[in-house]
VEXLUMTOR-894639 format. One record per residue (C-alpha): chain; residue in three letters; residue number from 1; x, y, z. Coordinates in steps of 0.05 Angstrom, whole numbers, padded with zeros to 5 digits, always signed. Layout:
# VEXLUMTOR-894639
A ala NUM X Y Z .
...
//
This chain:
# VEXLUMTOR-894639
A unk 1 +01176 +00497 +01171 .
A unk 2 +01116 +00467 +01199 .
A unk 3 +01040 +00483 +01186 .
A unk 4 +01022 +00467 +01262 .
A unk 5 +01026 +00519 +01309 .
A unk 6 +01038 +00517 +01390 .
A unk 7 +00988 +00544 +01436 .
A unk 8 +01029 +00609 +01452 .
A unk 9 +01045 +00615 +01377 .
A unk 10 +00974 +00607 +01354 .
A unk 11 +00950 +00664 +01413 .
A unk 12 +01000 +00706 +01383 .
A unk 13 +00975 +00700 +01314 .
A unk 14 +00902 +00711 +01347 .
A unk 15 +00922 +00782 +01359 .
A unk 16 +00959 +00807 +01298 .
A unk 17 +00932 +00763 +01242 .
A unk 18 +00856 +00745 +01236 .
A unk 19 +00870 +00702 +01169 .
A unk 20 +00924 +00667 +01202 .
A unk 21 +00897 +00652 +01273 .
A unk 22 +00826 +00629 +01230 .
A unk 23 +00873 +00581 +01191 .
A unk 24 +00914 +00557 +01250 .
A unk 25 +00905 +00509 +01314 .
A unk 26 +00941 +00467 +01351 .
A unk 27 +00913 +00434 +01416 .
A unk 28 +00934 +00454 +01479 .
A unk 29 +00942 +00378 +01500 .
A unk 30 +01002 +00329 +01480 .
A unk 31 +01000 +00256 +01470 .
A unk 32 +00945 +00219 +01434 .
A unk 33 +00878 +00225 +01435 .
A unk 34 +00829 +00171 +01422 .
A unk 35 +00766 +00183 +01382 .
A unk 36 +00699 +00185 +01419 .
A unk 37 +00737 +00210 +01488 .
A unk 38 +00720 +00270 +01536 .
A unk 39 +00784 +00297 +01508 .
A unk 40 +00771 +00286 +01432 .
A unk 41 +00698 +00328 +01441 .
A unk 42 +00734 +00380 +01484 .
A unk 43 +00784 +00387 +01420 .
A unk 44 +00741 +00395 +01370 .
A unk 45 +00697 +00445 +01405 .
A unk 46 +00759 +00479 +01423 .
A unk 47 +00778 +00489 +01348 .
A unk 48 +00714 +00527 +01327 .
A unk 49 +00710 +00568 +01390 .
A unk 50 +00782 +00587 +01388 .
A unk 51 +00788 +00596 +01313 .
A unk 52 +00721 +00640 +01316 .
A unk 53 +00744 +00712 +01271 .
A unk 54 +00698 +00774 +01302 .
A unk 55 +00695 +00804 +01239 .
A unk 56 +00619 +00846 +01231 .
A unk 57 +00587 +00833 +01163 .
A unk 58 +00553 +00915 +01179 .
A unk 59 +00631 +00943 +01179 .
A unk 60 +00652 +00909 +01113 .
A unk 61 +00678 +00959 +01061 .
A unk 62 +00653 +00926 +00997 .
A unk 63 +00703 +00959 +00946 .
A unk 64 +00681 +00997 +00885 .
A unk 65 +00678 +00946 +00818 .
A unk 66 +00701 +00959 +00754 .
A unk 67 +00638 +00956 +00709 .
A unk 68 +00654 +00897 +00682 .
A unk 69 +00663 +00861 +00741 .
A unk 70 +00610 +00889 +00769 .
A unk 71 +00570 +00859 +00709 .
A unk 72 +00597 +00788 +00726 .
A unk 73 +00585 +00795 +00803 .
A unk 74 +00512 +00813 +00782 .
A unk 75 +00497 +00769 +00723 .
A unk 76 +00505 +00709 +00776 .
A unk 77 +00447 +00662 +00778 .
A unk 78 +00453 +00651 +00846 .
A unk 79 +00441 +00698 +00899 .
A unk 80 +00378 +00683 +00916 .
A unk 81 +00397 +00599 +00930 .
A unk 82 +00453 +00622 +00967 .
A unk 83 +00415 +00679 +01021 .
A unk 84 +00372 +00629 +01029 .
A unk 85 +00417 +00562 +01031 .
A unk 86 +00446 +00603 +01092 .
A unk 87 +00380 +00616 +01128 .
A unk 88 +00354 +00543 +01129 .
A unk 89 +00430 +00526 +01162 .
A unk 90 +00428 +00574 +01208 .
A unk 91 +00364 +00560 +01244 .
A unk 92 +00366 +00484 +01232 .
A unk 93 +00441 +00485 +01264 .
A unk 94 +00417 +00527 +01321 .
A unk 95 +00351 +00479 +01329 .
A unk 96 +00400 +00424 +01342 .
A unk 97 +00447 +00464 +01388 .
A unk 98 +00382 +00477 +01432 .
A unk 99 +00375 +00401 +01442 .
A unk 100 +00451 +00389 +01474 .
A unk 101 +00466 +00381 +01545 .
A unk 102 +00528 +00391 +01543 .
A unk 103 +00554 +00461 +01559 .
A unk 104 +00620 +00465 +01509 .
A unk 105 +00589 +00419 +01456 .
A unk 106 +00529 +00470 +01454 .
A unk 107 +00575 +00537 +01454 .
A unk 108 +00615 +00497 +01392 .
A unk 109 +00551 +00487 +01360 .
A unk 110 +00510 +00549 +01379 .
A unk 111 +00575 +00578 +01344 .
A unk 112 +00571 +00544 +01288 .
A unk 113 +00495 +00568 +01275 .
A unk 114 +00512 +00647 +01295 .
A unk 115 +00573 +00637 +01236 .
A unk 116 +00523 +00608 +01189 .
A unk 117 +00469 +00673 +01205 .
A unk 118 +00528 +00719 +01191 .
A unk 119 +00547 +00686 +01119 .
A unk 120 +00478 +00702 +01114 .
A unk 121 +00477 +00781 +01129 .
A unk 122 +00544 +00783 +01091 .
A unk 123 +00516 +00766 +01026 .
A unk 124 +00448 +00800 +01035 .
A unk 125 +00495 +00867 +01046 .
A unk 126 +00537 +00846 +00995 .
A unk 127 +00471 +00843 +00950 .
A unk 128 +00449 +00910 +00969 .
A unk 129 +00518 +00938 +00967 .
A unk 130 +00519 +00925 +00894 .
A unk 131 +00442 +00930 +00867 .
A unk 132 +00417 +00856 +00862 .
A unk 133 +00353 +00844 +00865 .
A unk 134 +00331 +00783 +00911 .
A unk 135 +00264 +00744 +00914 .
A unk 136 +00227 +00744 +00973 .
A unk 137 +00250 +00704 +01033 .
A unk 138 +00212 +00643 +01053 .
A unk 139 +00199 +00633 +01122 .
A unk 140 +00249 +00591 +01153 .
A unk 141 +00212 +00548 +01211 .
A unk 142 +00257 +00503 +01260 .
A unk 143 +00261 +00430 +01240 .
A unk 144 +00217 +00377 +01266 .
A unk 145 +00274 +00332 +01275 .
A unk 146 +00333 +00377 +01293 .
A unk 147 +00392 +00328 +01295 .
A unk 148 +00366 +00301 +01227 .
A unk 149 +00366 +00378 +01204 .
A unk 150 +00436 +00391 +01236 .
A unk 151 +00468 +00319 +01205 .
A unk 152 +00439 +00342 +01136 .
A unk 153 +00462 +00406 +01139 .
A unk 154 +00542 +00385 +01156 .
A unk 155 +00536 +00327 +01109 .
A unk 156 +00515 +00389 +01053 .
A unk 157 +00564 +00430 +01071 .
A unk 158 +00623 +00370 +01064 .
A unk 159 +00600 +00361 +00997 .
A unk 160 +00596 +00425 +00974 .
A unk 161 +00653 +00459 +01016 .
A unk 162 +00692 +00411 +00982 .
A unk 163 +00671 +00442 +00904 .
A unk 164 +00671 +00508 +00931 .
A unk 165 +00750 +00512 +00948 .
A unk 166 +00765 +00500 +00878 .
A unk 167 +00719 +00538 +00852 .
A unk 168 +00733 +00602 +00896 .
A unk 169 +00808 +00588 +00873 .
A unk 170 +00790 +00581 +00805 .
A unk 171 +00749 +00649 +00803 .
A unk 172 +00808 +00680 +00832 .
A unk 173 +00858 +00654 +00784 .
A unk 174 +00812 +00682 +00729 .
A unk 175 +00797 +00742 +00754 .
A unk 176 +00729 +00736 +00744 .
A unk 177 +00731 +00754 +00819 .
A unk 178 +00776 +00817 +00831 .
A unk 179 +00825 +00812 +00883 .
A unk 180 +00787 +00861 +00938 .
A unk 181 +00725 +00815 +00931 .
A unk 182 +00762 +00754 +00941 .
A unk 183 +00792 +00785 +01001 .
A unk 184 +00734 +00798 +01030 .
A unk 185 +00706 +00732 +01026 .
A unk 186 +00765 +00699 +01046 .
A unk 187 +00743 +00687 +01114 .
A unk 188 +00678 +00657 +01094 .
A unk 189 +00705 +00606 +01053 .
A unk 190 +00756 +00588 +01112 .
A unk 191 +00700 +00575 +01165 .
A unk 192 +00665 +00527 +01119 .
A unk 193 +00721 +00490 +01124 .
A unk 194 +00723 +00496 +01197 .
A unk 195 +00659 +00483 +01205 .
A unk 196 +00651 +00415 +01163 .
A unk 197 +00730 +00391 +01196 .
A unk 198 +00674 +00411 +01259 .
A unk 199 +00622 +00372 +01236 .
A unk 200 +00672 +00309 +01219 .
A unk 201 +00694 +00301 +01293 .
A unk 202 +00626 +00308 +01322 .
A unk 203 +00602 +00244 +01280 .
A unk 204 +00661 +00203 +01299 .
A unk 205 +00654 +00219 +01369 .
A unk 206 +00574 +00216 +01366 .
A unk 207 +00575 +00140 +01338 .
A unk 208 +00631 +00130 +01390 .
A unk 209 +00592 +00149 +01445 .
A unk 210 +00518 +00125 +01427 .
A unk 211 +00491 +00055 +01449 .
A unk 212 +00516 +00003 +01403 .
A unk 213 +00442 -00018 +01384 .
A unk 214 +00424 +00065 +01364 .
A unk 215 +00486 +00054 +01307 .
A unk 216 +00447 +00011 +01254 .
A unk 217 +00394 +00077 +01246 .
A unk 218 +00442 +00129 +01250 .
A unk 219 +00480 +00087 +01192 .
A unk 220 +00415 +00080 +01159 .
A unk 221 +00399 +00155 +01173 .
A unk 222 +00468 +00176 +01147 .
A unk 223 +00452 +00131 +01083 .
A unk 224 +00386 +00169 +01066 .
A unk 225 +00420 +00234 +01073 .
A unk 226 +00475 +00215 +01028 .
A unk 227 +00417 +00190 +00980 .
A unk 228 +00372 +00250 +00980 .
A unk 229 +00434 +00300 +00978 .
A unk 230 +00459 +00265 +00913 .
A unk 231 +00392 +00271 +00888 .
A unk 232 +00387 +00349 +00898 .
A unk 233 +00455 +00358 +00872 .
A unk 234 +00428 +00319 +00806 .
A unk 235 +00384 +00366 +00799 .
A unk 236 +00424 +00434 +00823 .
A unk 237 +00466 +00408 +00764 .
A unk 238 +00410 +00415 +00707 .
A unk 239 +00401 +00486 +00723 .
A unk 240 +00370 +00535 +00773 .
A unk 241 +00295 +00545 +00771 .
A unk 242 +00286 +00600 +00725 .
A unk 243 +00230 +00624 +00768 .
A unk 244 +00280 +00639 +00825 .
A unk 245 +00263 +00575 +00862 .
A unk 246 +00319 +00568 +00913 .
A unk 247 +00347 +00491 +00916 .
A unk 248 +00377 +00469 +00983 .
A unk 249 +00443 +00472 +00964 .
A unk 250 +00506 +00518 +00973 .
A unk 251 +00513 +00557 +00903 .
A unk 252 +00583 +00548 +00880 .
A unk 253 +00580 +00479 +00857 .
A unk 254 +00527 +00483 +00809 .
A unk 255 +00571 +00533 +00764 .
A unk 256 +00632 +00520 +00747 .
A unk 257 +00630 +00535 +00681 .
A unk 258 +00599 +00604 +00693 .
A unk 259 +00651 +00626 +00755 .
A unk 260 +00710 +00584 +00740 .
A unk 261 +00750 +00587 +00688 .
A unk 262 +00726 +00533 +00646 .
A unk 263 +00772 +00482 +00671 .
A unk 264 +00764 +00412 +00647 .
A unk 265 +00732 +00363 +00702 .
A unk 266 +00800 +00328 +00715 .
A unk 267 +00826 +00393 +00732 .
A unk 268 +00772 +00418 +00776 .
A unk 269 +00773 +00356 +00815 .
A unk 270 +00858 +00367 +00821 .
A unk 271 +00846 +00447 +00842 .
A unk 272 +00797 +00415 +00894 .
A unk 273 +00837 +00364 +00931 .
A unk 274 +00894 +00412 +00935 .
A unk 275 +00848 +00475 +00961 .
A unk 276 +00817 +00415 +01020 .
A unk 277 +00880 +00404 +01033 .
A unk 278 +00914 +00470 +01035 .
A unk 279 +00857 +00494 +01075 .
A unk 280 +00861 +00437 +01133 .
A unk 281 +00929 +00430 +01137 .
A unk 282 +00943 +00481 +01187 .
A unk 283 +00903 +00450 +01239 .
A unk 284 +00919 +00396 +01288 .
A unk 285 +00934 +00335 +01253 .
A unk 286 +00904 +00291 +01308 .
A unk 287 +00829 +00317 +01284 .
A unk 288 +00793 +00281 +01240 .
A unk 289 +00787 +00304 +01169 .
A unk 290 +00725 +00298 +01121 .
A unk 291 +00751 +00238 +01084 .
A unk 292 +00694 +00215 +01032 .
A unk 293 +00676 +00268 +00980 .
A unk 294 +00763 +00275 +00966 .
A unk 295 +00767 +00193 +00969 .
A unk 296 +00717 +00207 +00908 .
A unk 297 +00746 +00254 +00868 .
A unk 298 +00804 +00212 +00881 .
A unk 299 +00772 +00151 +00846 .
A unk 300 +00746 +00197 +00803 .
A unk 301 +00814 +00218 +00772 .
A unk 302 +00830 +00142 +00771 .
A unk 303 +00783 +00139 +00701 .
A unk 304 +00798 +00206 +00671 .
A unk 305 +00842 +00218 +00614 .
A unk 306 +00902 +00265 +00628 .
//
């Protein structure tokens, strides 16, 4: 049986499945369609506006945890990094959507930066639900640049969407997450990866579309990005700020060892490529996927031992 749903299947699936209709799109146009067309932008914008779940972070009911797990879910390192990793998206992704002319491109992306805010309130409630103690919130100005702010923020998220689906997987597998909690989160998980197969459309059809002499600086802009992200992940990876400093960076990635279940770097990067590509399978196959952080895991696992 196919993972690609019709229109009328997918509206169906709108209306008495959440999970399912958030997992599942299909374009309501046959044929073709080429990269960097009217029809390519109105497809990807399409996909986050229809996929959008209406769930309200205010109405969750957080379930009661065993004291144990409780003592895991609070023993975390990382809430502060990740309330505020969601904060700086949020505004610099709505910054950007302010800037667009275009009336469906800026619902997609104003979409995108209301989804981001609400990651944000559901693990501040989350927090309170359960007693941890945050830091004090920065202030989190608009960019200066805003399509700098917006391309760094996707670029982050492909990265670390990409580490997060294995770990969420692997917490699950473990149990060091308990079933109700990953059920709850399921759906924020799932929009990352809507929102970064988002953000990988809107580049190709951005370059596409852009004067040919404006491509040499956006490749140049794109390389610094890559540079500076790497560099931030370097550090994410020798620790957290024990002073509650809060890196730029989504919080899953930099601990593995502490949600996971231990699992051995070949196997991480494994679980990984198969949660990216569990996770965009059920949408249409003529959108672009994110292609470069699984190409390197991929050559990754080309010099690891089994």
């Amino acid at each position: 049986m196919s993972d690609t749903l019709t229109p009328d299947d997918a509206k169906t699936r709108t209306v008495d499945n959440p999970d399912a209709a958030l997992r599942h799109w299909t374009h309501d146009v046959r044929g073709p369609v080429r990269i960097g067309s009217d029809e390519h932008r109105r497809m990807f914008c399409r996909m986050l506006l229809d996929t959008h779940n209406p769930y309200r972070p205010a109405v969750i009911d957080w379930p009661k945890l065993a004291p144990d797990a409780l003592r895991r879910l609070t023993s975390l390192p990382i809430w502060d990094i990740a309330v505020q990793t969601e904060g700086r998206a949020s505004i610099r992704v709505k910054t950007y959507a302010a800037t667009v002319t275009d009336p469906l491109l800026r619902e997609a992306i104003e979409m995108d930066g209301d989804e981001e805010a609400r990651h944000k309130v559901v693990l501040s409630k989350l927090v309170e639900a359960y007693g941890i103690a945050l830091a004090p919130e920065p202030a989190y100005p608009p960019p200066k640049r805003p399509e700098w702010a917006w391309m760094f923020t996707g670029y982050s998220e492909c990265i670390d969407s990409f580490f997060a689906f294995g770990l969420f997987r692997s917490a699950q597998e473990s149990g060091y997450f308990p079933p109700e909690l990953v059920e709850t989160f399921e759906p924020v998980i799932q929009e990352e990866a809507r929102h970064i197969l988002f953000f990988t459309n809107w580049v190709a059809w951005h370059r596409k579309t852009m004067p040919w002499w404006r491509r040499p600086w956006h490749s140049l802009c794109v390389a610094v990005i890559g540079f500076l992200l790497v560099w931030e992940r370097l550090a994410i990876a020798r620790g957290i700020d024990a002073d509650g400093v809060a890196h730029d960076s989504n919080f899953l990635p930099a601990n593995r060892e502490v949600i996971g279940d231990a699992l051995k770097p070949r196997d991480m990067l494994e679980l990984c490529l198969q949660e990216n590509d569990d996770r965009m399978r059920g949408y249409d196959p003529r959108l672009l996927r994110p292609t470069f952080v699984p190409a390197l895991a991929r050559l990754a696992l080309r010099f690891m031992k089994k």
